[in-house]
C-alpha positions in Angstrom: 19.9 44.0 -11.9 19.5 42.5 -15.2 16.7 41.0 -16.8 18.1 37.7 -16.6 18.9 37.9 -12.5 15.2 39.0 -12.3 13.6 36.1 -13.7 16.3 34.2 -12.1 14.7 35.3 -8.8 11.3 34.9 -9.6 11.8 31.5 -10.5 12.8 30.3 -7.6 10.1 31.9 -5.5 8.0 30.3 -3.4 5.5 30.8 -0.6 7.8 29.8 1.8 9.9 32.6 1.1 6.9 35.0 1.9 8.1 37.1 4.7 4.5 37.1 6.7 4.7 34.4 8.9 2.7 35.8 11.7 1.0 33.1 13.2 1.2 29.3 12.8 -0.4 27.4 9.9 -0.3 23.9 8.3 1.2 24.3 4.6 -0.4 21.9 2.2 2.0 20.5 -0.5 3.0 17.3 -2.7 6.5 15.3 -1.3 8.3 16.9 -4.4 7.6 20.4 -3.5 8.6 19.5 -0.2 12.4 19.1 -0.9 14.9 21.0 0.1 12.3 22.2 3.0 12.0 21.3 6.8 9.3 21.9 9.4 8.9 21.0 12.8 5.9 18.4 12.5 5.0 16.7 9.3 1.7 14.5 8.3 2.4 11.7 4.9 -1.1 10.3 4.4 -2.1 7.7 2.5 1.2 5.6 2.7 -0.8 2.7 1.1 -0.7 0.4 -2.1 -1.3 1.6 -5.6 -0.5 5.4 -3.6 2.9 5.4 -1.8 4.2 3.5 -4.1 1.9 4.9 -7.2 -0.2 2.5 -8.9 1.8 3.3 -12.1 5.5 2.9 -10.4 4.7 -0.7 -9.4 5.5 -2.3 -12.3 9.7 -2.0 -12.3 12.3 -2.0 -10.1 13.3 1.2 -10.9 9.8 2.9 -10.2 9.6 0.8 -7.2 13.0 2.6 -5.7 12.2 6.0 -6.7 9.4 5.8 -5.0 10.9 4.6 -1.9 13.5 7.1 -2.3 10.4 9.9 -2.4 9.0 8.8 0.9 12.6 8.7 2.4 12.2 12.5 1.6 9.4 13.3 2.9 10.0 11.5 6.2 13.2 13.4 6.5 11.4 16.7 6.0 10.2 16.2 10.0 12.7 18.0 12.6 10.3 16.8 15.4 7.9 14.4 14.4 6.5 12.7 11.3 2.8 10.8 11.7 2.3 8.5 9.2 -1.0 7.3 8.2 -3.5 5.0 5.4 -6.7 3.6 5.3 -7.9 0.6 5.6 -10.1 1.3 2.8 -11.0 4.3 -0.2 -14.2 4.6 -2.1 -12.3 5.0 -5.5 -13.9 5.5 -8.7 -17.1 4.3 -7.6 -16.0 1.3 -5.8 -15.0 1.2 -2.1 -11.9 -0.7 -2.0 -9.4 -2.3 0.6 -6.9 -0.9 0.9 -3.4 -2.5 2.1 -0.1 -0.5 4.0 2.5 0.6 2.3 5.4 -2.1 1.3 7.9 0.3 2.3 6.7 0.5 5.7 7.8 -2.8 6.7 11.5 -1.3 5.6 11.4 0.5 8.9 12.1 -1.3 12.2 9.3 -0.9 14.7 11.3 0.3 17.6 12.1 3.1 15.7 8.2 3.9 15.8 5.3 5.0 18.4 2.7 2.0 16.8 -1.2 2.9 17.3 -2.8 0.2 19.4 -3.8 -2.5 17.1 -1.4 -1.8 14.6 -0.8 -5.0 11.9 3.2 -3.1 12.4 3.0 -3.6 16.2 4.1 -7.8 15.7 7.5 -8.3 17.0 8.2 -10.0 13.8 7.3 -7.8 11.3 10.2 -6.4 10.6 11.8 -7.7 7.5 15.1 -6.8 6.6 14.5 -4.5 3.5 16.5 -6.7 0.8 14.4 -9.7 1.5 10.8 -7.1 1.6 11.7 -5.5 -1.7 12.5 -9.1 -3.5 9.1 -10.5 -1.7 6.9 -7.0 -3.2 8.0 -7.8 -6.5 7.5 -11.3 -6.9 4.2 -11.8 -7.6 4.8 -8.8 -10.5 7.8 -10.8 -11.5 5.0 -14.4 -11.7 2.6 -12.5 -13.7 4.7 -11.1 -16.2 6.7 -14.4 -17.0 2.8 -16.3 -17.1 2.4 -13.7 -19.7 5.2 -13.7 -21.8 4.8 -17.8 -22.2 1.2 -17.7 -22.7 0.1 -19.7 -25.9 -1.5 -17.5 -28.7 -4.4 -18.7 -31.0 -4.0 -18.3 -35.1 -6.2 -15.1 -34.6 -4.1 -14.0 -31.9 -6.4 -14.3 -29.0 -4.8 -15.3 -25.8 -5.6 -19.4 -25.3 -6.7 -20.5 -21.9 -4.9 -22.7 -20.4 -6.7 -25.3 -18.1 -6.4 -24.6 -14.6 -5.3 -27.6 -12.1 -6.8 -25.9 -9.1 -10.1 -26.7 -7.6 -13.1 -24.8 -8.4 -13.6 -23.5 -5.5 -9.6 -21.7 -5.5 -9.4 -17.6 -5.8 -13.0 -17.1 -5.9 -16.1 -14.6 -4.1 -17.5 -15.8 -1.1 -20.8 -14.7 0.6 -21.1 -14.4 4.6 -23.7 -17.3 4.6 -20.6 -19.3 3.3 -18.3 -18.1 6.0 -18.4 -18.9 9.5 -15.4 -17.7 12.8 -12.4 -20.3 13.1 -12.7 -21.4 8.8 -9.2 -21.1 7.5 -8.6 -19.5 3.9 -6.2 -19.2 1.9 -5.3 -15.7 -0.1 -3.2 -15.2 -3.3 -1.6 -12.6 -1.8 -1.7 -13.1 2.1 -1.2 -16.7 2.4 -3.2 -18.7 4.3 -5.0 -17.5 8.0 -7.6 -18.0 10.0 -11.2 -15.8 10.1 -11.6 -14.4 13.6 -14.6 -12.0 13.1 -17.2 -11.5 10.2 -18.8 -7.8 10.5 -22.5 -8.2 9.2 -23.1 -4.0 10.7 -22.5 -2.3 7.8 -23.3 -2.6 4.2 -20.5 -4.4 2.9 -20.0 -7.4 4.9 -16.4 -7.5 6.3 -13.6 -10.3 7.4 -11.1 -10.3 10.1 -8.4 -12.7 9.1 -5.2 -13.8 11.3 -2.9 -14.4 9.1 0.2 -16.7 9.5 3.0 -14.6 8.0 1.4 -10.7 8.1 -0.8 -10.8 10.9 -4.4 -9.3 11.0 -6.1 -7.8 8.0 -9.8 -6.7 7.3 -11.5 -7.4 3.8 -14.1 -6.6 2.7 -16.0 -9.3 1.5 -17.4 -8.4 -1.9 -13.7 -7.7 -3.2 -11.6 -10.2 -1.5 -11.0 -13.7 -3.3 -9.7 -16.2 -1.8 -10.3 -20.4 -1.2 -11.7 -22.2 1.9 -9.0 -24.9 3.0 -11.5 -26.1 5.9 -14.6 -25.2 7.8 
């Protein structure tokens, strides 16, 4: 063999081409090393927001797809069965922080699925077609970045505010005295629901909200903004 054949080789090496596979084991490893690979059971964690897609692919189309194309990946890695997980929250630089299922999630239909009890994906009608959930995860995006592009600009070329027609009360922080079970909110991103549980156990004081259009979240209270509409 030649030099050039050898490194050729080497190169394309990994550790599953190791011939001591003795006993079973779980193989650790990021979706791109994972292509062109199958095994018989595979885990995706943290299918969430600002993860799966990335925080930093969220802001074009483009991103947006390739990221969706990534999980189709690892999904299709599975010759058995493929568990798919997140959290409902992360403690992430300091902060813990709610965290909300993956977009692309709602791209597959439910009765292709074994749903954990309780699951927000469990609703008969949360499926939406995957055209009309990739237009509706980009449009708020799409809001803020034409807000910013017609934003007036000061002489010293400081951002203006503009005046705000909402009420003062829209968007903002709310303690649990405020709250109370059966008070409908409204959330920027959510819509509007109803609160059927306010957990007072633990430190962070947390909401369980019904929503109209994507079911039941948690938030936790400290992080989420959003306006009363009535008690």
């Amino acid at each position: 063999l030649s030099l050039v054949d050898f490194l050729s080789e080497v190169s394309l090496a990994t550790d599953q081409d190791s011939d001591e596979v003795s006993e079973e084991r779980i193989t650790l490893m990021t979706v791109h090393a994972a292509k062109g690979l199958e095994f018989n059971n595979v885990f995706i964690v943290g299918v969430e927001e600002e993860l799966f897609p990335s925080a930093m692919s969220c802001d074009t189309l483009s991103a947006i797809e390739e990221e969706r194309r990534l999980l189709y990946v690892a999904i299709t890695r599975a010759k058995s069965h493929c568990m798919i997980s997140y959290a409902s929250s992360r403690f992430r630089n300091g902060q813990t922080k709610t965290c909300s299922p993956s977009r692309f999630l709602k791209d597959i239909d439910p009765r292709y699925l074994a749903l954990s009890a309780g699951n927000d994906f469990a609703r008969p009608d949360s499926f939406i077609n995957p055209i009309n959930n990739y237009r509706e995860s980009m449009r708020p995006r799409v809001e803020r970045a034409t807000r910013s592009t017609t934003s007036p600009f000061s002489a010293h070329g400081n951002v203006t505010p503009t005046p705000s027609s909402s009420s003062a009360g829209d968007e903002d922080l709310h303690s649990a005295s405020e709250l109370s079970e059966g008070m409908r909110i409204e959330h920027s991103r959510f819509g509007k629901g109803d609160i059927t549980e306010i957990d007072r156990s633990a430190a962070d004081v947390r909401i369980t909200v019904e929503f109209d259009t994507v079911g039941v979240k948690k938030l936790l209270l400290k992080f989420a903004r959003f306006k009363i509409i009535s008690q």
